[in-house]
C-alpha positions as CSV (number, residue, x, y, z in Angstrom):
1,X,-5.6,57.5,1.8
2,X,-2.6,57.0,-0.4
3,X,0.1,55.1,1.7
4,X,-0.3,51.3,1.6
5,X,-0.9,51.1,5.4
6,X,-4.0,52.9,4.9
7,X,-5.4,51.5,2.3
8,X,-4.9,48.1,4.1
9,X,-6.1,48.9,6.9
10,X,-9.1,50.4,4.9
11,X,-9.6,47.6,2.9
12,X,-10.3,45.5,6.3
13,X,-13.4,48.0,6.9
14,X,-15.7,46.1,5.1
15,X,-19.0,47.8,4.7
16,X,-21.0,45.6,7.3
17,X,-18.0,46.9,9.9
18,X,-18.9,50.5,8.7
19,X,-22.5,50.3,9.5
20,X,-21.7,48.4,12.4
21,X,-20.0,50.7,14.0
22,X,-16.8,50.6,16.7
23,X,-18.1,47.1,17.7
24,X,-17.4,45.7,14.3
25,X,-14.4,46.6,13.8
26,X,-11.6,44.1,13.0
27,X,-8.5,43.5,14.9
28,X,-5.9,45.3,12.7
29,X,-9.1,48.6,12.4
30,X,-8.6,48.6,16.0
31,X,-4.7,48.2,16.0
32,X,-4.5,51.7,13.5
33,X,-5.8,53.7,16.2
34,X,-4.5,52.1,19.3
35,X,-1.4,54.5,20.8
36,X,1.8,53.2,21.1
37,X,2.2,51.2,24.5
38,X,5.2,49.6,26.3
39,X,5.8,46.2,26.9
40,X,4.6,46.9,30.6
41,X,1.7,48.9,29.7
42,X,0.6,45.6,27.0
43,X,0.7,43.7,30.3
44,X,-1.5,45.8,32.7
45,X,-4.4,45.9,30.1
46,X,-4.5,41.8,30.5
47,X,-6.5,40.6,32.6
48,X,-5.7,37.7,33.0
49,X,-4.0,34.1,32.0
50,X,-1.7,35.9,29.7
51,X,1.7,34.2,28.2
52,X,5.0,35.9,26.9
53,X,6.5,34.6,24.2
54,X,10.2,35.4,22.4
55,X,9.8,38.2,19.7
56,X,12.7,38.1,16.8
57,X,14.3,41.6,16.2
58,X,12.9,43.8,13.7
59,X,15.6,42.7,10.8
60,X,15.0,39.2,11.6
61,X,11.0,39.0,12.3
62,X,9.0,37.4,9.0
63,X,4.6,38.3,9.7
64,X,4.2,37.4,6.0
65,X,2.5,34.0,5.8
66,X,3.0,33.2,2.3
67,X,6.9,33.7,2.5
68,X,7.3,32.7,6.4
69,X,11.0,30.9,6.9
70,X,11.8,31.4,10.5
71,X,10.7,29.4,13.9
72,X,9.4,32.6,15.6
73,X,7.2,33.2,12.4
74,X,5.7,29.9,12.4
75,X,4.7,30.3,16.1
76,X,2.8,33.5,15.1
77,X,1.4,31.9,12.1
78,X,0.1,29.0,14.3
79,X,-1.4,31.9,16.6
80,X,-3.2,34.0,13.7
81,X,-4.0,31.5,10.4
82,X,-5.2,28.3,9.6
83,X,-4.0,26.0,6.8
84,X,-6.4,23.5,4.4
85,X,-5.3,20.5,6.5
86,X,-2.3,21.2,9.4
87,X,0.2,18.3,10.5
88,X,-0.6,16.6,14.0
89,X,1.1,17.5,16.6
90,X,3.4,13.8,16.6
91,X,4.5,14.7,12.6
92,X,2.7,11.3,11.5
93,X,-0.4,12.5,10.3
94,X,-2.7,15.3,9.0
95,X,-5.5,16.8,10.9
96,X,-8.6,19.0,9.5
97,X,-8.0,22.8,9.6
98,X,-10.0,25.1,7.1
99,X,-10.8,21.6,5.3
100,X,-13.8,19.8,7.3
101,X,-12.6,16.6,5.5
102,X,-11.2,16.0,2.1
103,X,-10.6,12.5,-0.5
104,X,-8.0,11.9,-3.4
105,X,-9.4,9.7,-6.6
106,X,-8.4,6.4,-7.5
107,X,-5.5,7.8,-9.9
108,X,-4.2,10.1,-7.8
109,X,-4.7,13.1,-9.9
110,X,-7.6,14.7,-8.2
111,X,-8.0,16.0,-4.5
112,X,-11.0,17.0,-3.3
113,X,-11.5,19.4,-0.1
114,X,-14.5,20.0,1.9
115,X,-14.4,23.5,3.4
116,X,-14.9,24.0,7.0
117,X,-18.5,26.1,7.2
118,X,-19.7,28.9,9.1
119,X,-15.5,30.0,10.1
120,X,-15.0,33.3,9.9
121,X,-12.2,35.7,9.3
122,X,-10.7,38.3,12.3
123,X,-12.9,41.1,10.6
124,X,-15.8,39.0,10.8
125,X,-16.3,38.4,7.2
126,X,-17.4,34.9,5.8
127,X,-14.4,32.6,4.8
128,X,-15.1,30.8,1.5
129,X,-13.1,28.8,-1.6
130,X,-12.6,32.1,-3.0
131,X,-10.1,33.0,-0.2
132,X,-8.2,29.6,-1.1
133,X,-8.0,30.1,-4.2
134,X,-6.6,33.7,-4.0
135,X,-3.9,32.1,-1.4
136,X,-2.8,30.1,-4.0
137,X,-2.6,32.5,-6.7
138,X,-0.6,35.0,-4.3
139,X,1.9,32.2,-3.8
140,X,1.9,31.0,-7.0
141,X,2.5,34.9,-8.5
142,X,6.3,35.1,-9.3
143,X,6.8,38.7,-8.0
144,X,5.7,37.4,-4.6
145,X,8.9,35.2,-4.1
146,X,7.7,32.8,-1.7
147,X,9.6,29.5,-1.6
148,X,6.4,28.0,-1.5
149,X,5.8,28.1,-5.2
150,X,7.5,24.9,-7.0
151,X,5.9,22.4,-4.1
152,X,2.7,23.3,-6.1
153,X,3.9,22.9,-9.7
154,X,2.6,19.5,-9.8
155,X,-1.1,21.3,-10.0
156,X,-2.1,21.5,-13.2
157,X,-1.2,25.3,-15.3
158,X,0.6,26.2,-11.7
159,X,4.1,26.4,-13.7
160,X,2.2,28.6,-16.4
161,X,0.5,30.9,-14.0
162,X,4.0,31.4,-12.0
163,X,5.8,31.9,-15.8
164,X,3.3,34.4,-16.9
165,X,2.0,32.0,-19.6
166,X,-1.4,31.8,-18.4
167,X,-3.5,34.2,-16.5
168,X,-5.7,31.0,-14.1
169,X,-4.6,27.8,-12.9
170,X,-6.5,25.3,-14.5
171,X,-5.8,22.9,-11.6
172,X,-7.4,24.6,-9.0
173,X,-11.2,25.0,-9.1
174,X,-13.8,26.4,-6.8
175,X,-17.1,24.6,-7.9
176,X,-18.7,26.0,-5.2
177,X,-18.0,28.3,-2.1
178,X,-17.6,25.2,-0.2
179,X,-15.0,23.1,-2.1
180,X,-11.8,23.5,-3.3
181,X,-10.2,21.1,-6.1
182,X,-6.9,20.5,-7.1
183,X,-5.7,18.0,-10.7
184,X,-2.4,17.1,-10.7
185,X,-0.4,16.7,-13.9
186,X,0.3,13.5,-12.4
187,X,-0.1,11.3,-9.2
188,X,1.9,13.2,-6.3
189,X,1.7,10.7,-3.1
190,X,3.0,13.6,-0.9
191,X,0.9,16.5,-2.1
192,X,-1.5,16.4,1.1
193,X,0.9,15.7,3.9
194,X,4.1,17.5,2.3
195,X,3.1,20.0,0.6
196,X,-1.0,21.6,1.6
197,X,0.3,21.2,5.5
198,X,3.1,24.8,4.7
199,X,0.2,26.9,3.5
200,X,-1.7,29.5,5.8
201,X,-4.7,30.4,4.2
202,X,-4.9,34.5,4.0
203,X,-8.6,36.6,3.2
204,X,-8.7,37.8,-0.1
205,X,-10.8,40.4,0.8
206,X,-8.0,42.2,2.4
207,X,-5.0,41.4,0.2
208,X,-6.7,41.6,-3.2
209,X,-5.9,45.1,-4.3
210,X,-2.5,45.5,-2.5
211,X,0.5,44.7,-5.3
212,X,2.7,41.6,-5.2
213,X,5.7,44.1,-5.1
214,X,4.0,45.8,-2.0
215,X,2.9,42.4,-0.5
216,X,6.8,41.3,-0.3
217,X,7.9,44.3,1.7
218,X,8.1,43.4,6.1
219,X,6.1,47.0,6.9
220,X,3.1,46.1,4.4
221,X,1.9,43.1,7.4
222,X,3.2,45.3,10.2
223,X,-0.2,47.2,10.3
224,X,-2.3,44.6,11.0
225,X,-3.3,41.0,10.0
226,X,-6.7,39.4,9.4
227,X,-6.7,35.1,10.3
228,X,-8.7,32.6,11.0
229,X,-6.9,31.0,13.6
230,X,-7.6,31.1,17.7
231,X,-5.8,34.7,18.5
232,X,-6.2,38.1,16.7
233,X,-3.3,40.8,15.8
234,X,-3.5,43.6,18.1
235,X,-0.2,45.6,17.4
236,X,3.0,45.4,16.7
237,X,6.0,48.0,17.7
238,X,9.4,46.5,16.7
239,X,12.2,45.4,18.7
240,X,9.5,45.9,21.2
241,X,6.3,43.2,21.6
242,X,3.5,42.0,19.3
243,X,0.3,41.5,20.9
244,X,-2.7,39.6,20.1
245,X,-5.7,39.4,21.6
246,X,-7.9,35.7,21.8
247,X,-10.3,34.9,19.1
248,X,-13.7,34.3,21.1
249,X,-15.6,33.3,17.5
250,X,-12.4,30.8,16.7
251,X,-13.8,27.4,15.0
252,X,-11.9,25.3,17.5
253,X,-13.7,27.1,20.4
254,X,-12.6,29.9,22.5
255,X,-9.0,29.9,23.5
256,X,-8.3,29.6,27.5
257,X,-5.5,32.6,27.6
258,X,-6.7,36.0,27.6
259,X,-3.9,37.3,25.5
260,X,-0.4,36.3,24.0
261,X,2.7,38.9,24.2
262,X,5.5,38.2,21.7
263,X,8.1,40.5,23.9
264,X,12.0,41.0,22.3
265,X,14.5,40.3,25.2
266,X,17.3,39.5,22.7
267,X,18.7,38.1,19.2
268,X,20.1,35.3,21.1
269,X,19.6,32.1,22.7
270,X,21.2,33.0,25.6
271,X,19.6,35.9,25.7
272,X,15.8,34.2,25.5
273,X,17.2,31.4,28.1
274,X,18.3,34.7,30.7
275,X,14.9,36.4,30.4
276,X,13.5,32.7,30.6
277,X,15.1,32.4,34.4
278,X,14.1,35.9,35.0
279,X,10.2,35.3,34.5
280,X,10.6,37.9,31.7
281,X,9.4,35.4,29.0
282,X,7.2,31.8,30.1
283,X,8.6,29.8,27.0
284,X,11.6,30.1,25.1
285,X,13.2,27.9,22.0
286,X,15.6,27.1,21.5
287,X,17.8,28.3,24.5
288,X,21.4,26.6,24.7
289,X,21.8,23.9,25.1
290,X,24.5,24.4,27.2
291,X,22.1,25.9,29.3
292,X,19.9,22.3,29.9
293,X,21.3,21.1,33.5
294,X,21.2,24.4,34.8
295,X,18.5,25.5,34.1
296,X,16.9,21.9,34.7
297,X,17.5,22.8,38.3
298,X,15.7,25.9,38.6
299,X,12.3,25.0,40.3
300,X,9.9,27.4,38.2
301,X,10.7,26.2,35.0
302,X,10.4,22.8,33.0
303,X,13.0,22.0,30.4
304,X,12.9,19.7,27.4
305,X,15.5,18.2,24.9
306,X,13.0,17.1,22.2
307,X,13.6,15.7,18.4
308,X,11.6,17.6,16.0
309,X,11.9,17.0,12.3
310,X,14.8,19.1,10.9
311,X,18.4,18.8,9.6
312,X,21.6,20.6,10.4
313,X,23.8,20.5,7.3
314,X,26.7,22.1,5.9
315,X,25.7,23.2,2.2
316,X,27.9,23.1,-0.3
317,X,28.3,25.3,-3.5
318,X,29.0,23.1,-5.7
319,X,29.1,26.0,-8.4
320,X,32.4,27.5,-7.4
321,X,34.9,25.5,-9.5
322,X,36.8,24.6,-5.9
323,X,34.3,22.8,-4.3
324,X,32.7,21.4,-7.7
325,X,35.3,18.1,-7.5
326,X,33.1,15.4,-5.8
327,X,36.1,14.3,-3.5
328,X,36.7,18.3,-2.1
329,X,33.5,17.7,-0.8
330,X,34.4,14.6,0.5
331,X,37.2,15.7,2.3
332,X,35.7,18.1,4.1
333,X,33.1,15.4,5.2
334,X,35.8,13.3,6.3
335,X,37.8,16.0,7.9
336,X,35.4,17.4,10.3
337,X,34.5,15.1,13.5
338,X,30.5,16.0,13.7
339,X,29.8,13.1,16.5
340,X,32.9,15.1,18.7
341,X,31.4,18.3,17.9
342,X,27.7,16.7,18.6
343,X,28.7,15.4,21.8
344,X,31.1,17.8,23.4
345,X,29.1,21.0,22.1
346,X,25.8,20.9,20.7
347,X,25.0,18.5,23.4
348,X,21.5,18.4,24.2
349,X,20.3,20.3,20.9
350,X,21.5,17.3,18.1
351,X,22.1,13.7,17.6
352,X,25.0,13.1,14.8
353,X,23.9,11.8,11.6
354,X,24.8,10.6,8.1
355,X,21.3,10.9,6.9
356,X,19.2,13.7,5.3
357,X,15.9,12.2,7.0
358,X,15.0,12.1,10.5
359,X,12.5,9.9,9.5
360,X,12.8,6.3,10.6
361,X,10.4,5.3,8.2
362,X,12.3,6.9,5.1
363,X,15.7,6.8,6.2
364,X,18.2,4.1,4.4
365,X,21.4,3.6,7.1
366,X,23.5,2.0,3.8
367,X,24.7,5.0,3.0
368,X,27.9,5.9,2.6
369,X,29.2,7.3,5.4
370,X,32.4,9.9,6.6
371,X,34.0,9.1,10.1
372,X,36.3,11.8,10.8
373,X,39.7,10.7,9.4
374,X,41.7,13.7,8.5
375,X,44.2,11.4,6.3
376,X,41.6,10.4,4.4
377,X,41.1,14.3,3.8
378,X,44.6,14.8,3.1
379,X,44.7,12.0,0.7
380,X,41.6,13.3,-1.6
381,X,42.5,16.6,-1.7
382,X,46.1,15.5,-3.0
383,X,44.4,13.5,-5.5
384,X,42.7,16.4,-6.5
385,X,46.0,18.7,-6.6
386,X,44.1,20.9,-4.0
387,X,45.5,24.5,-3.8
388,X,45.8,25.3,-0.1
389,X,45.9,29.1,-0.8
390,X,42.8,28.8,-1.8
391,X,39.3,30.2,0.7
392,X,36.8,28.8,1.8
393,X,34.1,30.6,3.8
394,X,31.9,28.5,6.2
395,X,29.2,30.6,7.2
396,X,26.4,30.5,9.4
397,X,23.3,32.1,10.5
398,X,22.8,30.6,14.7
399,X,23.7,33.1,17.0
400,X,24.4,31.2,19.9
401,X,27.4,29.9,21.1
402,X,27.3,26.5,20.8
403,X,27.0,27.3,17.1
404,X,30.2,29.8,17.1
405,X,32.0,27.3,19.0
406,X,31.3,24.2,16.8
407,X,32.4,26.3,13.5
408,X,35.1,27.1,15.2
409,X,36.3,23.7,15.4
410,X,34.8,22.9,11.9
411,X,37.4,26.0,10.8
412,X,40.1,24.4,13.1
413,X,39.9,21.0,11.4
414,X,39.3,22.0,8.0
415,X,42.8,23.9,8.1
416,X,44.4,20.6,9.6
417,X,43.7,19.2,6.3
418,X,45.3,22.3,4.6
419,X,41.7,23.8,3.6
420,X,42.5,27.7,4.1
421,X,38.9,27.7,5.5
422,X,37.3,31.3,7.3
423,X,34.0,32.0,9.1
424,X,31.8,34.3,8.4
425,X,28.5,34.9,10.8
426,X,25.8,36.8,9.2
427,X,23.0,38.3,10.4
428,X,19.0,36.6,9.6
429,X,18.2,39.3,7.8
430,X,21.3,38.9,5.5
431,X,20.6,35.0,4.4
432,X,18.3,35.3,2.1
433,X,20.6,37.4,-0.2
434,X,23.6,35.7,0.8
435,X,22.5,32.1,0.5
436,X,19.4,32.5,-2.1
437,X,19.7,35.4,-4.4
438,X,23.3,35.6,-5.2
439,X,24.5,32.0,-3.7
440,X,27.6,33.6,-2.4
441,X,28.3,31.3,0.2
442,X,30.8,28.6,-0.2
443,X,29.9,26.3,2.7
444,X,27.1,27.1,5.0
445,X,26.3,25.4,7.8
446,X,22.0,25.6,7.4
447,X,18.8,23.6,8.7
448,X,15.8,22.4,6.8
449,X,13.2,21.7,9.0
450,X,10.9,19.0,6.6
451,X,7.7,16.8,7.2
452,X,8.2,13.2,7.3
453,X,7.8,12.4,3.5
454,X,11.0,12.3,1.7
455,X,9.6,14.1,-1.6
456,X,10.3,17.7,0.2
457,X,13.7,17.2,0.3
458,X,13.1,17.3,-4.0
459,X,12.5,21.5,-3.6
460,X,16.4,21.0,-2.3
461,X,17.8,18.7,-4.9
462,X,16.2,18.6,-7.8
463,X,17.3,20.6,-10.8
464,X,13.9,22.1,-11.7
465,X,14.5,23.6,-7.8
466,X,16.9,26.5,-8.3
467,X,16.0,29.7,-6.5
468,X,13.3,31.1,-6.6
469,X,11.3,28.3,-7.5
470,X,13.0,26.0,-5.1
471,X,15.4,25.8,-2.0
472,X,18.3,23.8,-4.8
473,X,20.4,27.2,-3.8
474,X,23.5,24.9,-3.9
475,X,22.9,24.7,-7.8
476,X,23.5,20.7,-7.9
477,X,22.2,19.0,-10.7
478,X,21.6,15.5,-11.3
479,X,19.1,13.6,-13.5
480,X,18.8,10.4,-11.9
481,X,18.3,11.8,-8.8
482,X,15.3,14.1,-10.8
483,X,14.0,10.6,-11.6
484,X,14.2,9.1,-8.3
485,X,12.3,11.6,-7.2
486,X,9.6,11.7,-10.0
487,X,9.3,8.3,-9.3
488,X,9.0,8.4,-5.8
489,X,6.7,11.3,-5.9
490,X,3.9,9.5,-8.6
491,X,3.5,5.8,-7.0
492,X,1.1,5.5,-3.6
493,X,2.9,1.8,-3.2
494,X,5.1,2.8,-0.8
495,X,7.7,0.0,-1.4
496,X,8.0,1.5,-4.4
497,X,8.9,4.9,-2.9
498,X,10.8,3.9,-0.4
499,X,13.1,2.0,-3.1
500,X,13.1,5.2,-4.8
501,X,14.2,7.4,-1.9
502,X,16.7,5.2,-0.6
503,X,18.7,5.1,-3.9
504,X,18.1,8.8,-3.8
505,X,19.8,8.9,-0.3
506,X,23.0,6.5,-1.3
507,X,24.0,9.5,-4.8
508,X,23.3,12.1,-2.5
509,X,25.8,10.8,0.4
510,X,28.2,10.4,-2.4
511,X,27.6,13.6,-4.0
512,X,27.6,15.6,-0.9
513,X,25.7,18.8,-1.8
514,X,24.5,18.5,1.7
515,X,27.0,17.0,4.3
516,X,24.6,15.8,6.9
517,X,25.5,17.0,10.5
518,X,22.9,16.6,13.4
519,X,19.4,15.3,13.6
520,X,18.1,18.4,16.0
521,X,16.5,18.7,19.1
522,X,14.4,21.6,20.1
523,X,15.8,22.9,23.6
524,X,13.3,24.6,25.1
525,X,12.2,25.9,28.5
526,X,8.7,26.7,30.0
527,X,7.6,28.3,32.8
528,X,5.9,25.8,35.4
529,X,2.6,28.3,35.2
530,X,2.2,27.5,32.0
531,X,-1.0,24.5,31.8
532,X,-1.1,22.2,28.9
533,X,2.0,23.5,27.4
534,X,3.5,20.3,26.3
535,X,2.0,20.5,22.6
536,X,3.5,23.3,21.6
537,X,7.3,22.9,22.5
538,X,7.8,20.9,18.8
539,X,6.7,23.2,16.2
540,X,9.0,23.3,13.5
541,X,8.8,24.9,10.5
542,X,5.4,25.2,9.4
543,X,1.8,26.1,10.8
544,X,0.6,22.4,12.6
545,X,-1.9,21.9,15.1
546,X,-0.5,23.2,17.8
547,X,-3.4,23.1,20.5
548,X,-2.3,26.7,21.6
549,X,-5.9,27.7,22.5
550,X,-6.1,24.7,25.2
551,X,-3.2,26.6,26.7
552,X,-3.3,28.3,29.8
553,X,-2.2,29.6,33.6
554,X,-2.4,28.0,36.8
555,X,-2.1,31.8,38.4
556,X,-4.2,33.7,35.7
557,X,-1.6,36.4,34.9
């Protein structure tokens, strides 16, 4: 075999699943030599209590769990892997996953994890600490990319191992095949709940001899995947469906449905909300909101309007000269009406905010806030002898129309002011480059989707944070806010944090990297034969409990 999908695929046939035979064979052995089926065909083998799900288009679709950005992703991670520890459904807690149970010393320098025993992997193989520890490594190895990587420099050697200055991480120990530690280089109060929650844990025995360069390419996880979570890969055939099959051996117990079908009906919102009313998908998010009272009427289907925990901002370059004066960025803040646009377009998807947190424990509401008062724009930009031949590009990556239509107005207002602003819609697959890799962008309207604790919002601000190690793609620097957020970061006394954050929160509404738009709200829409659904309409943005194997059908289809 000398293609990489074979010798993945034959690196999942361990030699027990050789000797076993057809019956041990792993999900993703099975999915090499299944033929090519339609979506229909995928449904007629079902027998029962099966659910269809939105699939992203090919360009846009992210199966690698190390690198995973995108909603649909995170559903599909929730479907195939398991973290250490997982957030709780609510966002206010952390739950056991792969980690039975797990303590943090007196100092705050040492966590200590108690491996779940007896789970096993897809293929049937034994999961241990080595497969954590290979996780991290992966993530941790610079060719890999994954965003992940600076939420773990606080582990001690992590920064040298990503650098290439050191070939282990002397932070992260396996004492035994049951336990996992980490040492911090000093106390981080959010390393459980902020930071361990993003991580699927992936078998080393699979990955180990496949190269980071090969690792980062979409086709490499197209062949198959190996998890520990409640449903198994089956196949995947893109712009078509991804199937998976349940997991009978899961930890949790034995998921309810008989099968899960990711089916593509559509790049858009609108799209997913029309196959939605057609019966073509049971659950769809987000569909427009728009969309809500309409479709609220429709008997088979059950809608919601639900807050999860994630931003919509405009992000601001503050690296192009133009948009590096403090009171540019200000005027645009001041010249856009975001509660207008909230109310009378986004609707039921946002509430309007002038906070980075949706957090009502961490947010501070003295801030400085930017009613929408055009003369106020006028009058800073004149102060700044603002040249109104001068572009500026607000982009964006939403392809619905609620989205078109509210940059539309933003674009509207902005040249009220005498902003020669443009818009520019890009394509998923293009953001990454765009945004990330060359920072091209001048203003982007974006979302962050972030756990409760305020010290995730340092992979956006902080100067250590530039891309790749970080999300900081707007390049802003500040060193008080890198202290604020050390400091918030290294005390447990949460008075102290919170005193922290907040000043962080007051220079950052003055500084305006981010100009804080909406709160969001997931707008989704299930089918009424859906049973037990409720717990997974607020997944956002990275694997969490989310109970999908108590799901199932009240018609068993």
């Amino acid at each position: 075999m000398t293609d990489l999908g074979s010798k993945v695929a034959q690196a999942r046939l361990t030699r027990r699943q050789l000797a076993g035979g057809a019956a041990g064979l792993g999900a993703a052995a099975v999915a090499a030599n299944v033929p090519s089926f339609g979506v229909q065909q995928a449904l007629a083998q079902a027998t029962g209590g099966t659910i269809k799900l939105p699939l992203a288009p090919s360009a846009n679709v992210d199966l690698n769990p190390i690198g995973i950005r995108t909603l649909g992703a995170f559903y599909l991670q929730s479907c195939i892997y398991d973290g250490l520890i997982l957030s709780s459904p609510s966002w206010d807690d952390v739950e056991p996953a792969l980690a039975e149970t797990w303590d943090a010393s007196e100092d705050g320098l040492t966590y200590t994890f108690n491996l779940r025993q007896g789970v096993k992997w897809h293929d049937g193989e034994a999961f241990t600490a080595a497969d954590v520890i290979f996780t991290y490594k992966t993530i941790l190895t610079k060719a890999i990319g994954s965003y992940m990587a600076s939420t773990l420099f606080s582990v001690a050697g992590a920064e040298d191992f990503f650098n290439g200055t050191a070939t282990d991480i002397s932070g992260l120990q396996a004492p035994d095949d049951n336990t996992i530690v980490f040492t911090l280089t000093e106390p981080n109060a959010a390393f459980a709940f902020s930071i361990l929650t993003q991580h699927s844990i992936i078998p080393e025995h699979v990955w180990k001899d496949v190269p980071a360069e090969e690792m980062t390419k979409p086709a490499t996880w197209e062949k198959g995947q190996i998890g520990t979570g409640p449903f198994k890969f089956v196949e995947y055939q893109p712009d078509q469906f991804l199937k998976l099959d349940p997991n009978p051996d899961a930890w949790r117990g034995a998921p309810l449905l008989d099968g899960i079908l990711f089916v593509m009906v559509g790049s858009t919102p609108e799209a997913q909300a029309a196959a939605l009313e057609k019966g073509d998908l049971d659950y769809a998010a987000p569909v427009p909101a728009t969309e809500y009272d309409r479709l609220s009427g429709i008997d088979t289907l059950t809608m919601f309007s639900k807050p999860v925990y994630n931003i919509r901002f405009l992000s601001v370059n503050v690296s192009k000269p133009y948009l590096s004066d403090v009171r540019v960025r200000q005027a645009i803040a001041y010249a856009i009406d975001r509660v207008g646009i909230c109310e009378g377009i986004i609707s039921y998807g946002g509430e309007p905010t002038d906070n980075l947190t949706p957090s009502t424990k961490w947010r501070n509401e003295n801030v400085t806030k930017y009613p929408f008062d055009p003369e106020k724009a006028k009058s800073l930009l004149a102060e700044t002898g603002w040249d109104a031949s001068q572009k500026v590009v607000v982009s964006l990556y939403y392809l619905d129309q609620a989205h078109a239509d509210a940059i539309a107005t933003v674009q509207q207002q902005l040249t009220d002011v005498g902003i020669n602003a443009e818009v520019l819609q890009l394509d998923g697959s293009a953001v990454q480059d765009y945004y990330y890799n060359k920072a091209e962008f001048d203003v982007m309207l974006a979302g962050f989707g972030v756990s409760p604790d305020m010290d995730e919002f340092s992979r956006c601000f902080m100067s250590d944070a530039f891309w790749p190690a970080g999300q900081n793609a707007m390049k802003y620097v500040n060193p008080k806010v890198d202290e604020l957020f050390i400091a918030g970061r290294e005390t447990v006394d949460e008075a102290a944090r919170k005193a922290a954050y907040d000043e962080v929160q007051v220079i950052l509404s003055d500084d305006l990297p981010w100009i804080p738009f909406y709160n969001l709200k997931l707008v989704a829409g299930m089918n009424k034969r859906i049973q037990n659904g409720d717990a997974i309409v607020n997944v956002w943005n990275r694997p969490y409990q989310w109970n999908i194997e108590k799901v199932t059908t009240s018609d068993g289809k």
